[in-house]
N, C-alpha and C positions, 0 to 999 in steps of 0.2 A: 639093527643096533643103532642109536644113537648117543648122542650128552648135549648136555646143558652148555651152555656160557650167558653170562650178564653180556648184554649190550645194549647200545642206546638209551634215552631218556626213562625214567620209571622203572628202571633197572629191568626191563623185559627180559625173559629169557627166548633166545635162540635155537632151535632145535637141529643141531645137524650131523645127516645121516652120514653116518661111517660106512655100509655095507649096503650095497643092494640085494635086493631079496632075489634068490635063484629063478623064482618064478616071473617077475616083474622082467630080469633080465632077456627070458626065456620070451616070452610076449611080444618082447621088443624089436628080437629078430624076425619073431614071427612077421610083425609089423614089416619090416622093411623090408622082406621078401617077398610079402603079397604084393607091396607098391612095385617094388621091380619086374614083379611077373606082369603085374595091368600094365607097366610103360610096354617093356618087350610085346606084349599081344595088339596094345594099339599101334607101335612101329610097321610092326606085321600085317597088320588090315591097313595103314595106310599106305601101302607098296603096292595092294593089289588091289587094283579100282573093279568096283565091279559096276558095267552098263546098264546090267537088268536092274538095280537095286532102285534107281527112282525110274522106272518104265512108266511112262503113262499109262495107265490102266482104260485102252479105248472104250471097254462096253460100258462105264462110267460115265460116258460123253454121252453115250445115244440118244439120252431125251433133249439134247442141246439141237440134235438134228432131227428132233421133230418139229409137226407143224403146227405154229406158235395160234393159241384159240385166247381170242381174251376181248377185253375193251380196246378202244379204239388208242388210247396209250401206248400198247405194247403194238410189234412188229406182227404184220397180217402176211396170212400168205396167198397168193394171187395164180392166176392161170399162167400169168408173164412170168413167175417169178419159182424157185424153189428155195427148201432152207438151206442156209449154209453148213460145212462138213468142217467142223470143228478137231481139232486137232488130229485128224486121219492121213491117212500117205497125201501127199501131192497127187500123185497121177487119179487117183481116185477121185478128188475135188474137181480138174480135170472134165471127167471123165461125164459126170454129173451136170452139167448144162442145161441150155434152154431147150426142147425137144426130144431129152433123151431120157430114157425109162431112168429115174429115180431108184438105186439099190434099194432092197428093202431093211429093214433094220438088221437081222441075224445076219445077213450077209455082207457088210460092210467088211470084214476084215477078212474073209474068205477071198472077197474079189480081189482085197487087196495082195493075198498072199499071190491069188493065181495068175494076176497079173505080172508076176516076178519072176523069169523063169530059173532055173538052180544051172548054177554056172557050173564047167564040171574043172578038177583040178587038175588040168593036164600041164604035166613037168614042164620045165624051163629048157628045152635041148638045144645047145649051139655047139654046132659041129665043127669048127675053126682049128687049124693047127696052132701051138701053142700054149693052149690053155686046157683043163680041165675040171672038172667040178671038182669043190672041195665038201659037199654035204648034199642031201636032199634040196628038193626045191620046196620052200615053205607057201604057205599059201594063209592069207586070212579074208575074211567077209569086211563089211561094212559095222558091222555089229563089235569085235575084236583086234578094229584096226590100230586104236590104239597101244594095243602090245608091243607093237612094233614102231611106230612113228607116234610115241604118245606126245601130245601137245598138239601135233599137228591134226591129228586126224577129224577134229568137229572141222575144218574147212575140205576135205576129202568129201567128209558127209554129206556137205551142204550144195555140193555137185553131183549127188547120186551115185558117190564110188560104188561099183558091184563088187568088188574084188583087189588084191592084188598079192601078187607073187613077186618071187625074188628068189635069187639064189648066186652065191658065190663061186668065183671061176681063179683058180690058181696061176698065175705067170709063170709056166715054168722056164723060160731063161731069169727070170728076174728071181732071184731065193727071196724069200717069203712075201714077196709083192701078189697082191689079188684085185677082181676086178668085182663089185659088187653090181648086179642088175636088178630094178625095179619095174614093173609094170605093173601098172592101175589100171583098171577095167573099168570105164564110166557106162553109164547105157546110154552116151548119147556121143556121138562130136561135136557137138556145142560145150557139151558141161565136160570134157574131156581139154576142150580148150581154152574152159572157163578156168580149172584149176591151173593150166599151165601157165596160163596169162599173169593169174594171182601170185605166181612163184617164179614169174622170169625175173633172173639177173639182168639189170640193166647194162651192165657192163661186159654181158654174153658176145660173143663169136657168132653172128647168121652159119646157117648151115645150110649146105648145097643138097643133103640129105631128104630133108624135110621143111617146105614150106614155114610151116611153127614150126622155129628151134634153134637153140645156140647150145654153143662150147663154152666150158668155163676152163681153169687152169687143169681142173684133174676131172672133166668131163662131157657126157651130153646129155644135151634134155630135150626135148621133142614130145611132138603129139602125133601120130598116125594112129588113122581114124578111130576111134574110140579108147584108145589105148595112150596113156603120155606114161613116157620113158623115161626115165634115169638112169644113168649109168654112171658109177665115179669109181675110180683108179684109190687104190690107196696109195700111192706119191707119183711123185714127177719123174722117176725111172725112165728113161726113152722106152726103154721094152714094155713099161706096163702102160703108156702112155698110146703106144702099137695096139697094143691088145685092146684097149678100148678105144682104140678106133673103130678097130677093126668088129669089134661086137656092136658096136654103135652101128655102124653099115650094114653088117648082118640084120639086126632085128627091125633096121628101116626095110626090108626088100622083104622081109617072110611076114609082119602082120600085114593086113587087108589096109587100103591105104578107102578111105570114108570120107566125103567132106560135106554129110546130108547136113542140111539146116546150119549152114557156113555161108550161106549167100552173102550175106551183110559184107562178113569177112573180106571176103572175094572182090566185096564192089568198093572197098577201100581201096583209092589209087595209091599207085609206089612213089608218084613222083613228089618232092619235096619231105615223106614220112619222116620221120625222125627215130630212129633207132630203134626196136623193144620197144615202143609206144603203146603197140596195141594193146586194146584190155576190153573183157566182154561183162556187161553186166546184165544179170538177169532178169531183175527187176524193177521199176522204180527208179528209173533213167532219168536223167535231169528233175528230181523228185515227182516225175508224175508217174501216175499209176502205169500208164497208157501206153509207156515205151517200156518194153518186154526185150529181149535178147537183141540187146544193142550191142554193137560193134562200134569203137572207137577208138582213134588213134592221135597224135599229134603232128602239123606240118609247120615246117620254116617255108612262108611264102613273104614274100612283098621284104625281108626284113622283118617281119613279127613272128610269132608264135601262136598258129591258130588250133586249138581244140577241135575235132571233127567228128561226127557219130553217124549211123547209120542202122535202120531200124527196116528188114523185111517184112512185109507181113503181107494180107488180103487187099485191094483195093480201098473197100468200105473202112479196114482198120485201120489203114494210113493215113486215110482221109478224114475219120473220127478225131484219130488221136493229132491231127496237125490243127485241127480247130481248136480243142480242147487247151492244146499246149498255147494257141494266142491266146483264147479266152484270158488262161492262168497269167498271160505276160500282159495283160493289157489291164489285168486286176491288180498287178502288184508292181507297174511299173509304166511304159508309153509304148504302145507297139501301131505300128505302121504295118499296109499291105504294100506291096511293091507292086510291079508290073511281071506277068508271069514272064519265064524266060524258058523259049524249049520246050512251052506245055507245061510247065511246072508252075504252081503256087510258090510263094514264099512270102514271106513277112518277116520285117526288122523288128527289134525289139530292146532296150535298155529296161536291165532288170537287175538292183541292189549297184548301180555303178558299173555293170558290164554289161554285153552287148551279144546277141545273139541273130542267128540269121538262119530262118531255118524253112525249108521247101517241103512239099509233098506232091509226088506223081505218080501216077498207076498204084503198085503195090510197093513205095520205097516213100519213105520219111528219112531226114536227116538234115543237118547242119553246122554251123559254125558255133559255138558256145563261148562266153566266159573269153569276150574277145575286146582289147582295149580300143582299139581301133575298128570303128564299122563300117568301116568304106573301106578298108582292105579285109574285110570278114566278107561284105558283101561281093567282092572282086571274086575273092576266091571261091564264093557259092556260082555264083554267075559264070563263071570259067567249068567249074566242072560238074556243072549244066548243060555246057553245050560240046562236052567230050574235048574240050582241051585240058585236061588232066589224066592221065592215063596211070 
């Protein structure tokens, strides 16, 4: 239904409707329930991330790891040399080197799988007076971690988490106080204290427990051997504060205590360190390639603040990568050799305004970095060089 009315210039007529049509009505909801349905189902899919959804698709790659035939332009492949493993497991790339049988193509992701062994999910049992489960022990893979620690879980990954479990323990003097436990499964003690390193409070409590590890207000954290630990109190209760201690103690004495491929670690001295310092990086250490599982920490000597690192490896590797690393200082800045001290190489070096000082002997690289002063960088190399630093 509509009418008329004169409006505006030329006497135009106006047309307006009185009455919406039942069907137009009808439509219209329809309309705005379909929109409410697609928000609510994208709400929905966005709550639940799914891992597999962008997987790499490895068998895609394989012709990327074939061996490259062409003009002299493109990349040749050589007796010295094989191709490289383009987006496949680490350990597989690994594995693939100079002298060792080359996977063949179908088997690329079989070795990979076989190489993994399947963890098994055996329950969380702490048998301590006081406390008791309040549910199952949950358990998730590398694959799923994020369910449970989402946000965090790509740096988990990126240390080879296998696993972790968890499970909650009731205070019973305390009403409604619980004690939550976590354990990460790494496959290594290096990347087990790669993560913990990444995640220490710097304002943590050392612990008598464990080598790695401090206390916080409502906890502990630690790394025994392959495994770093979590444990945190839901509040400051004295009783529920008891209880994880006391589970904190517990699961230092029952897992396997591991400290393979920790040497670096180990040859970091105590004296002058500086708190929570320590930190492990994996690769590409003072940006070179060539420093691999570096161990480093910070000392207060002389009055300064000197940066310190330490790199195990093979003889030949120490001694490659301690050239290499002048080369790079003496191409992007002024590096000097010094006089060995103890058997050991070193060389000074002023690189972007800072100041490095860094030795190689037998199978051990390491130095002073990023140091403003280089006569007290080089004291301090030169001291615990000759074992007065312990």
């Amino acid at each position: 239904m509509a009418s008329e009315k004169k409006s505006g210039p030329g006497n135009r007529r106006e047309f307006v409707r009185l009455k919406i049509p039942l069907a137009e009505r009808i439509a219209s909801v329809v309309i705005i329930a379909l929109l409410a349905g697609i928000g609510i189902f994208i709400a929905i899919k966005g709550r639940h991330f799914d891992p597999h959804l962008y997987n790499v698709r490895t068998e895609s790659l394989r012709s990327t790891a074939a061996v490259v035939v062409g003009k002299d332009a493109t990349a040749r492949s050589t007796a010295e040399s094989k191709p490289a493993l383009v987006a496949f497991p680490k350990k597989l790339a690994e594995k693939t080197g100079v002298g060792e049988e080359y996977p063949a193509e179908g088997d690329m992701e079989h070795s990979a799988a076989a190489s993994k062994p399947a963890l098994k999910n055996e329950p969380l049992e702490i048998s301590l007076p006081g406390i008791k489960p309040m549910s199952p022990t949950e358990f998730y893979s590398a694959d799923n971690l994020f369910e449970k620690i989402d946000g965090r879980a790509p740096a988990y990954q990126s240390f080879n988490v296998q696993q972790m479990r968890c499970r909650s323990f009731t205070v019973i003097a305390a009403a409604g106080s619980y004690v939550d436990v976590y354990e990460f499964r790494f496959d290594s003690p290096v990347n087990a204290f790669g993560m913990f390193a990444l995640e220490r409070d710097p304002k943590g409590k050392p612990l008598s427990i464990a080598a790695d590890g401090y206390s916080g207000e409502m906890g502990y954290f630690y790394r025994q051997g392959v495994v770093y630990v979590q444990i945190i109190a839901s509040d400051v209760k004295p009783e529920t504060l008891v209880a994880a201690k006391a589970i904190a103690e517990n699961r230092a004495k029952e897992l396997p205590a591991d400290d393979s491929g920790l040497a670096g670690r180990r040859k970091l001295p105590a004296e002058g360190m500086l708190a929570d310092s320590v930190a492990f990086i994996p690769d590409n250490a003072q940006g070179q390639s060539a420093l691999k599982e570096v161990f480093q920490a910070k000392y207060k000597f002389d009055g300064v603040e000197l940066p310190f690192f330490i790199m195990v490896a093979t003889p030949n590797v120490a001694a490659n990568a301690w050239k290499s690393f002048q080369d790079f200082c003496g191409k992007y800045g002024a590096a000097e050799v010094l006089p060995d001290v103890s058997g050991s190489k070193i060389f000074r070096a002023q690189v972007f305004g800072k100041w490095k000082v860094v030795y190689q002997r037998d199978g051990e690289l390491g130095g002073a970095f990023d140091a403003e002063d280089a006569a007290k960088a080089q004291a301090f190399i030169e001291k615990y060089l000759r074992g007065e630093l312990k």
